[in-house]
Each structure stands twice: as structure tokens, then as C-alpha cells.
N, C-alpha and C positions, 0 to 999 in steps of 0.2 A: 577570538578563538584561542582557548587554551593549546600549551604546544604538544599534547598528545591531539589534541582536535585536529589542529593543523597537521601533525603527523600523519593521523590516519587518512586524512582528506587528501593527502600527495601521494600516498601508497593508492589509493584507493582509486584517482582521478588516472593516476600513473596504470593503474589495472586495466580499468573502463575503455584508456585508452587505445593500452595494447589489444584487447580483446577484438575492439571496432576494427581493428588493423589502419589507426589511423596516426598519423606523426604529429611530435608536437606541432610543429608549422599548419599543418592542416588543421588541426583543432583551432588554434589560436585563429587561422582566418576564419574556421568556420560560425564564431564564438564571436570576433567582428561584426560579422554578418548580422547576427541577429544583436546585439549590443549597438550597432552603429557608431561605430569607433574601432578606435586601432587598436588589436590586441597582438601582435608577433608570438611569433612561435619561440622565440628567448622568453617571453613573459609567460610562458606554459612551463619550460623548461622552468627559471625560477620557481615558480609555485611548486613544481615536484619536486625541486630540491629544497624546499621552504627556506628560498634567500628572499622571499616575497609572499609577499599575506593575499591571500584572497578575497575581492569583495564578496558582497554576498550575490551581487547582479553577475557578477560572474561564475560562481558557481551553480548558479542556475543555469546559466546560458550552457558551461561546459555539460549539466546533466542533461539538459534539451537535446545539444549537439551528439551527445551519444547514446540517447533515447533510452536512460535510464531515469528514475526517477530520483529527484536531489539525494532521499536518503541514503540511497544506493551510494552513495562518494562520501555521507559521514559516518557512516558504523564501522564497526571494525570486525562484520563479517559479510560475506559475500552476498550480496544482494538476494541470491535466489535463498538462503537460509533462512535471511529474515524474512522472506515474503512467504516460503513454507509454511514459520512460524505463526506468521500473522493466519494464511487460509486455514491451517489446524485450529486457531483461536475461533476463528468465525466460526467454520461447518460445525465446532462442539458449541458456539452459542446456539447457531440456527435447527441442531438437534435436539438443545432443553425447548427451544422455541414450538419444533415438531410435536415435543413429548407434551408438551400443556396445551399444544392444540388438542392433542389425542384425544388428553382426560379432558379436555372441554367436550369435546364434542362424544364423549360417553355419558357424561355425565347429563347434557342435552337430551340425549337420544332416550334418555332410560324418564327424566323428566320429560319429554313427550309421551312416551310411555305409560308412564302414568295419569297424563292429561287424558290418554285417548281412554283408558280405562275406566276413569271416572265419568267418563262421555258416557261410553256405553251402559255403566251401570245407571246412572240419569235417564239415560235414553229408556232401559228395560223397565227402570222404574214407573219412569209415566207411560211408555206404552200398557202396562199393565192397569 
């Protein structure tokens, strides 16, 4: 991890944490827990004062433990920002997605249209 990476990732763990209204010692057990191994709550505290590197299995475990998703502890803006960002990106792909269903299915309808037209005049023809 570059040490802006690291940076943001201790501001960021250090955010997630307070938010949860959880202490480092709490985290650290709770981050054991699912690690199976001894993490203390000084081994948290390091990491948000970057006197200590993060693994990566641990950063996963600290984004489990506080039910955010990992990226949410690397970017350097608030989780709900980038996740706006990202459903704005989608609902405007799944709107061109809406829009070419449209003109398919106009485009469809008028070529039935046609189908059925040709029908009929066939039909009128040999009925005659």
C-alpha cells in the first residue's frame, strides 16, 4: 500500500469505526473472531496511526466486522458518495438499456404491422 493508501485506509477504518460506535478493542476482538487469531485492540490503534501496515485479510475482516463493504475503508470519500455515484452510473446505463428496448419493440410492432397487412391483402387477393 502506497502511504496515501495507507493513509486514507486509517482515516477511513478510524471513520467506519466511530460510526459503528465501536472501540478499537472491540473491533480488534471482533476481527479475531472471524480471522481466528489474535488481533488486540493496540493492533487497531496502530493501523489508524499507520505505525503498522494492514494485511489484506484483515482488512477485509475490519470491512465485514463493520458491515461495510472493503472499498468503503479505501477511497477517500465517504462510502455513501461513491455508492450514489456508482447507482447514478447504473440507473443511466439501465435507462439507454430501456430506451433501445423501446425502439425495438416499435420497430417490431410496425414490422408486424406490416406482416399483418400483407396477410390481408394475400388473403383479399385469393379470396377474390
Amino acid at each position: 500500500m502506497t502511504e496515501t493508501a495507507r493513509l486514507i485506509f486509517a482515516r477511513r477504518l478510524r471513520e467506519q469505526r466511530r460510526a459503528a460506535g465501536m472501540s478499537q478493542a472491540e473491533l480488534g476482538r471482533r476481527m479475531s473472531e472471524q480471522l481466528d487469531t489474535t488481533l488486540d485492540g493496540s493492533a487497531v490503534t496502530r493501523i489508524e496511526k499507520m505505525e503498522r501496515a494492514v494485511k489484506l485479510e484483515e482488512a477485509v475482516a475490519a470491512a465485514g466486522v463493520l458491515g461495510v463493504p472493503l472499498q468503503a475503508l479505501l477511497v477517500d470519500e465517504p462510502y455513501e458518495v461513491v455508492r450514489l455515484r456508482e447507482l447514478r452510473q447504473d440507473l443511466a446505463r439501465q435507462e439507454n438499456r430501456a430506451a433501445a428496448a423501446k425502439d425495438e419493440m416499435r420497430q417490431a410492432t410496425a414490422a408486424m404491422m406490416h406482416i399483418e397487412q400483407e396477410i390481408e391483402l394475400l388473403q383479399a387477393s385469393r379470396d377474390n
